[in-house]
N, C-alpha and C positions, 0 to 999 in steps of 0.2 A: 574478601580475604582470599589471598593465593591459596590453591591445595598444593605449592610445592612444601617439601620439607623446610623447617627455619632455619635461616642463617645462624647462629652463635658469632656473637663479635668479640666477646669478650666477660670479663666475671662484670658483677656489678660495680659501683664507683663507691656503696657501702662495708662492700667486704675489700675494695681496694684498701680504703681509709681507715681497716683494722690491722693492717700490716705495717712492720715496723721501722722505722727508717734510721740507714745507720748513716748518719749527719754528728755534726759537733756545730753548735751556736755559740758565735764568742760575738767579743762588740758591742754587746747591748743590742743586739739585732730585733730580738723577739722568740716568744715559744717558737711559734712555725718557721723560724730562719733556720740558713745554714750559712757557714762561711770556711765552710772545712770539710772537706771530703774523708770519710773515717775507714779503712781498710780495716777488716778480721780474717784472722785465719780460717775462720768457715769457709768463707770466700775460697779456699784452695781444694774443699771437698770435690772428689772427683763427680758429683752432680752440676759442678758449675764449670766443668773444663769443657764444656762446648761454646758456650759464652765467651769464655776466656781464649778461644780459639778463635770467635768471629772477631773481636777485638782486637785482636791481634792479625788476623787478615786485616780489615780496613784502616789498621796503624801502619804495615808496610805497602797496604795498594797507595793510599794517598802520601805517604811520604817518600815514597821511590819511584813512581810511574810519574810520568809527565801530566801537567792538568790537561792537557787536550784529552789525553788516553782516560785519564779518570773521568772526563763528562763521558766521554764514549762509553767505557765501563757501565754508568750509570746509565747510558738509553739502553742497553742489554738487559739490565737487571729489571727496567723501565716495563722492558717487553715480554720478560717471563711474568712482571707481577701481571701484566692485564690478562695473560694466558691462565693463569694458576689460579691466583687468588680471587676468586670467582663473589667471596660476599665484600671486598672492596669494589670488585667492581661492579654490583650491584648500588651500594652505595651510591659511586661515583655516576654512576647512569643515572638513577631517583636523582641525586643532588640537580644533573643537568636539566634534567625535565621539569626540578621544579622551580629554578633558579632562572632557567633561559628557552621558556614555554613559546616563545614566538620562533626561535631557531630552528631553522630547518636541518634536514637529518645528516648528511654531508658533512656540513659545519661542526653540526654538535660530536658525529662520528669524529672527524679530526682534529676537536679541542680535546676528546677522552684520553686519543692516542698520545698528543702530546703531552697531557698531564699526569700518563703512565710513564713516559720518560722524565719526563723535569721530579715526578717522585722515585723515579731510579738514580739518578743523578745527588737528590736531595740528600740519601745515604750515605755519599762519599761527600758534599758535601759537609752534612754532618762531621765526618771523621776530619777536614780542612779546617775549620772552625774550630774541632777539640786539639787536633794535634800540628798545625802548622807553625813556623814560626812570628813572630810579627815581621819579621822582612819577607820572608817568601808571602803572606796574605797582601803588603799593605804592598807589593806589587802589582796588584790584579782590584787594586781601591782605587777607586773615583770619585768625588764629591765638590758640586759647584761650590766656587772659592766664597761668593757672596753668604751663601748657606750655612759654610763651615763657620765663617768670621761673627756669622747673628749666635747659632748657637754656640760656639766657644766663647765668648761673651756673657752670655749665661750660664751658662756653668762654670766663670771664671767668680763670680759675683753667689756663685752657689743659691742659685733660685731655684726652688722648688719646683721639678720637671717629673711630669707624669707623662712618658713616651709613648702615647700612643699608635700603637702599630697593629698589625694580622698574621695571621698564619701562611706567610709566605714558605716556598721551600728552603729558600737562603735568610728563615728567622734565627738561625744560630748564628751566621755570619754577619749577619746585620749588628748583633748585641756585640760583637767580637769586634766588629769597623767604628761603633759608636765608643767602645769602652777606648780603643787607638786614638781617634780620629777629634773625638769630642771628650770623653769624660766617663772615667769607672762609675758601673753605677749597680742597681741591682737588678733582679729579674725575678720576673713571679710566675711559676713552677708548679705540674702534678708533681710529684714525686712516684718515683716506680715502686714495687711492690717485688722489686728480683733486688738484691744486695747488692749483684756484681754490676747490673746496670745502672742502678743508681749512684754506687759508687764512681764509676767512670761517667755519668750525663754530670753530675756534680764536679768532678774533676778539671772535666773539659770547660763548661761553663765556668766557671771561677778562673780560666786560665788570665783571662785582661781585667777580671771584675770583682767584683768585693762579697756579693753576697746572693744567695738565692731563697724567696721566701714563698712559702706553700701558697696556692693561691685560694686557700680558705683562713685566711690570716690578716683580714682586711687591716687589725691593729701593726703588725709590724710593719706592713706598706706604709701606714701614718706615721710610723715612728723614724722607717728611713727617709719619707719625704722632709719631715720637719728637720732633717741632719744635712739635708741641702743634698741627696744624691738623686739621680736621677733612677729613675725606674720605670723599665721596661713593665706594658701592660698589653694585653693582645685582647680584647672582650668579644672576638668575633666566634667563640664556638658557644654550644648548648647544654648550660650549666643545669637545665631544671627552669620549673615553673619560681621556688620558693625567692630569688633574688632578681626576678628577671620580670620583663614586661614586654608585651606584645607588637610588634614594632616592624614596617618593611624592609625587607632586605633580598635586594635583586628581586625574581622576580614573584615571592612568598610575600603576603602583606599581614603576615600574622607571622613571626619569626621570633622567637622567644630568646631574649637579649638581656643581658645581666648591666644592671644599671650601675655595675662601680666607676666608668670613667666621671659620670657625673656627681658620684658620692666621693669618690675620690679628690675629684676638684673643687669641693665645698670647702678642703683645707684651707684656710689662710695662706695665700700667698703663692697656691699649685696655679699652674700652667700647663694646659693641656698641650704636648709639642706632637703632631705627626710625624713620625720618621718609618723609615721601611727600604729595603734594598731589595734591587733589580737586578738579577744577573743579565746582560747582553754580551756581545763578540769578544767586546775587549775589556772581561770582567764585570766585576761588580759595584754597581752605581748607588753609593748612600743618598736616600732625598731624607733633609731635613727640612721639614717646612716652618713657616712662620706659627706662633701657637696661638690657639683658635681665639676669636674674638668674644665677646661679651658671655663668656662658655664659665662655669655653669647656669642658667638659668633657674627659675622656678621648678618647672616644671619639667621631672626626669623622664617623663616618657616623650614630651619633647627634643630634650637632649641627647635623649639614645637614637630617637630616629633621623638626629642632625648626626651622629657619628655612625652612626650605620650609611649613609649615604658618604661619606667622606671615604668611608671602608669600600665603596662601590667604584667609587671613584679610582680611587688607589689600583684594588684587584684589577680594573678592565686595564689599567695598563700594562698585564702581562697574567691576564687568568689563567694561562696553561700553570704560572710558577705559583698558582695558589692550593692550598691544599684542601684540595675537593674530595680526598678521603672518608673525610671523618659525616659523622650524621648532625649537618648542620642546623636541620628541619627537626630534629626530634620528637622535641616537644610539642605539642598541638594543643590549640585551644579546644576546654571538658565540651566531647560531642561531636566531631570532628574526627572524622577515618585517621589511621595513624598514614604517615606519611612509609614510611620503609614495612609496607606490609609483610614481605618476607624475612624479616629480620626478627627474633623473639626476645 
């Protein structure tokens, strides 16, 4: 154990899930849905006019400055977070070492650097996704024609699609290109624990799409899959020991992985679809791939470490735009050093 001082990342995800979420569920959605972003006057308390000031910075950065200037913006911001925020980048160093243990130091030096900008970038991003219009995004859309023609096809026939995808930095923009491109659908969701940002992440999300549902609400997912929408699911972060099984991923062969894409695919009639977007030179490239074959199987610890490899896949074609932030590694098998020792 380090004798530096611990990190604090944040409260816990038990006193998050006692705070109150100002949502309105209509549609027959579910308890943990939302399909309406709910505004209060609290909200105007002058404890939230800083908020409402960032807001409103990254409402006129991204809709008045040119996109070239706004990625630029974001390698700026890229490079004060790797300067400042010192228990991210902690994180993000433990993530690499434990993810790409053969990489030498050079390399892994200059995948950190670029993963500090593509999540400075992610920001404004963020605000193109909540506040652009669908002409000015779907100018900067890409997507192979054969790709688009298989899934618009399914989702013209309303087949039960569970979207499997990751924590890219361009995850908003991807839900935003899918709901245009292919078919509204829904998205499953923390919910914040601050009013004004929840209010506006619920906002923005719902701009192309129908609904957003907590992602400890495994019933309302079922209930929008059986209604034929499609639904956005990301299972690549670290939910806990109590849903999850032990499984590799990159270079961790014990990687604590939440079995919903395979419980989720036990639906009658679900289809597992990979999809995820790429930002490159000339914009943003939606891949929709073909959906998985003979998937669910028996056995879910099977299945998770078939979609965790897919997830590998996916990532190494642009890991700077993955988000290497968060504590992928958390969880460790009872007896086993934690992984982010300086973190409490």
């Amino acid at each position: 154990m380090s004798d530096k001082k611990k990190i604090q990342l944040h409260t816990s995800y038990e006193k998050r899930a006692k705070s109150h979420r100002n949502t309105i569920s209509r549609n027959g959605w579910g308890k943990g849905a939302t399909s309406q972003a709910k505004f209060e006057l609290r909200m105007l308390h002058p404890v939230f006019w800083g908020s409402w000031a960032a807001i409103i910075a990254l409402y006129l950065c991204v809709t008045l400055l040119p996109y070239r200037a706004i990625l630029g913006l974001g390698r700026t911001v890229g490079h004060l977070m790797q300067r400042f925020m010192k228990s991210r980048a902690y994180v993000l160093e433990r993530n690499m070492d434990l993810a790409f243990p053969d990489m030498d130091r050079a390399k892994k030096d200059k995948l950190i650097h670029d993963i500090f900008e593509n999540s400075g970038m992610a920001l404004f991003e963020t605000g193109i996704a909540w506040f652009w219009s669908d002409k000015r995004l779907l100018k900067l859309a890409h997507i192979d024609e054969n790709e688009q023609k298989k899934a618009c096809q399914l989702a013209a026939a309303n087949t039960r699609t569970l979207v499997f995808t990751c924590h890219f930095v361009t995850l908003e923009i991807m839900a935003r290109l899918y709901a245009l491109l292919i078919k509204p659908g829904v998205g499953v969701y923390r919910a914040s624990d601050h009013p004004v940002w929840e209010y506006i992440q619920v906002r923005g999300r719902l701009r192309s799409n129908l609904a957003l549902i907590d992602r400890s609400d495994p019933r309302s997912m079922i209930k929008a899959l059986m209604q034929g929408y499609p639904i956005w699911y990301a299972p690549d972060q670290d939910y806990g020991i109590k849903a999850s099984v032990f499984v590799p991923f990159f270079g961790v062969d014990k990687a604590a992985t939440v079995t919903g894409t395979h419980d989720l695919a036990k639906v009658k009639g679900v289809i597992v679809q990979p999809a995820f977007t790429i930002r490159k030179a000339d914009g943003y490239h939606l891949y929709v791939k073909d959906a998985l074959e003979n998937f669910p199987g028996e056995d879910e610890v099977f299945d998770t470490a078939r979609c965790n490899k897919i997830l590998e896949d996916i990532i190494s074609m642009a890991p700077e735009q993955y988000l290497w932030m968060h504590r992928r590694f958390k969880t460790a098998p009872e007896g086993e050093m934690p992984r982010y020792p300086d973190i409490s």
